[in-house]
Kinemage of the C-alpha trace (Angstrom):
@kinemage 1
@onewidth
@group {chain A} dominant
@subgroup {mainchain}
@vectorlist {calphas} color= white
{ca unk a 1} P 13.829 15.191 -37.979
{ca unk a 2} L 11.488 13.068 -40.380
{ca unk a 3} L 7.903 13.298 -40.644
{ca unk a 4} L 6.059 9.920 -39.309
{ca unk a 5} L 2.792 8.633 -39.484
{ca unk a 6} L 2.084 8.995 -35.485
{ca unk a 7} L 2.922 12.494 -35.495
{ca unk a 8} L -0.063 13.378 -38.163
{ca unk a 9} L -2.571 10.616 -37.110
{ca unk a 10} L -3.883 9.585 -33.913
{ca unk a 11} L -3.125 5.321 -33.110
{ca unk a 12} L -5.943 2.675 -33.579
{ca unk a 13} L -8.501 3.107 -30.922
{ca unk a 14} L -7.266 0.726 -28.248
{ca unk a 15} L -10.639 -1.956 -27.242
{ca unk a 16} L -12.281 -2.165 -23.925
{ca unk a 17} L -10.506 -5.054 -22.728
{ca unk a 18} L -7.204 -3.644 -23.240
{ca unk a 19} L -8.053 -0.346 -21.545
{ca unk a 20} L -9.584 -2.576 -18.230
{ca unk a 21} L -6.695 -4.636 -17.986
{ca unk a 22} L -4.677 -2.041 -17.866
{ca unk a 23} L -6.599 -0.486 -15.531
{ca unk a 24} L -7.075 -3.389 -13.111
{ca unk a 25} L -3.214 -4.209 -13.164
{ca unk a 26} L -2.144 -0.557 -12.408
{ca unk a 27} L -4.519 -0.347 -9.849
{ca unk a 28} L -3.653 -3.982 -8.109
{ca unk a 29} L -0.090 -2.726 -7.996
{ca unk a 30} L -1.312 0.655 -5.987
{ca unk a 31} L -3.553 -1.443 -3.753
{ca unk a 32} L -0.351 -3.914 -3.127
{ca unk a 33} L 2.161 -1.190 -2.771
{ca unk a 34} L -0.222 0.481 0.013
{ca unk a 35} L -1.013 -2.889 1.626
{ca unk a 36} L 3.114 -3.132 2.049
{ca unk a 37} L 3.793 -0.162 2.998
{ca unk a 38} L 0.806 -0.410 5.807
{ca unk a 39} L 2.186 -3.845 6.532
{ca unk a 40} L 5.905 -2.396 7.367
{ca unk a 41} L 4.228 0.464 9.773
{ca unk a 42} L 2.017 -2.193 11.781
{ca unk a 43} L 5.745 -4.337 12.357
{ca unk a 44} L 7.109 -0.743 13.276
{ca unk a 45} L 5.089 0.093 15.379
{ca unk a 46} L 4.623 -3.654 16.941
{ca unk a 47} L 8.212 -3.741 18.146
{ca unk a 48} L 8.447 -0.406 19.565
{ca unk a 49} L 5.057 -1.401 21.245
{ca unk a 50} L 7.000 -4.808 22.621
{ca unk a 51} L 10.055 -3.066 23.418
{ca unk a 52} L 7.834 -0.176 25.510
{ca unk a 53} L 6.128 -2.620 27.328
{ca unk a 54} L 8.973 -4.822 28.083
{ca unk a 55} L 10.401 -1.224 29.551
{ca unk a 56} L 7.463 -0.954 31.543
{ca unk a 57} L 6.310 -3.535 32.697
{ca unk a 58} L 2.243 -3.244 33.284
{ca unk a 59} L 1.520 -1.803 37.424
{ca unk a 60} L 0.081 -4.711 39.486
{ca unk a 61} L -3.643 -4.531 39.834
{ca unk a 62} L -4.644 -2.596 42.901
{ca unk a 63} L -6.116 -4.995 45.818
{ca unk a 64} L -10.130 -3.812 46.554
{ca unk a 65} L -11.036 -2.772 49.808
{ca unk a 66} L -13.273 -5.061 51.676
């Protein structure tokens, strides 16, 4: 194992810019995996809503008394 320069010294400061676009593109990626996944469970749970109802079909509206 050799001796390098990174293991004795820290790396050039990284600028501002650098650090908040990193930043903003990590955190679009969260925001776009959650909007998928929360995506996928609104078409799960819109077809077994469809596939309930076409089960069921909804009761006939009782008739008011006069």
């Amino acid at each position: 194992m050799t001796a390098t320069k990174q293991q004795f010294f820290k790396p050039t400061k990284v600028s501002a810019d650098t650090k908040s676009a990193q930043t903003n593109s990590i955190a679009r990626g969260i925001i776009e995996q959650e909007a998928a996944a929360r995506e996928k469970k609104t078409e799960k749970l819109r077809a077994l809503r469809m596939a309930r109802e076409a089960a069921d079909p909804a009761p006939l509206p009782a008739l008011k008394r006069k």
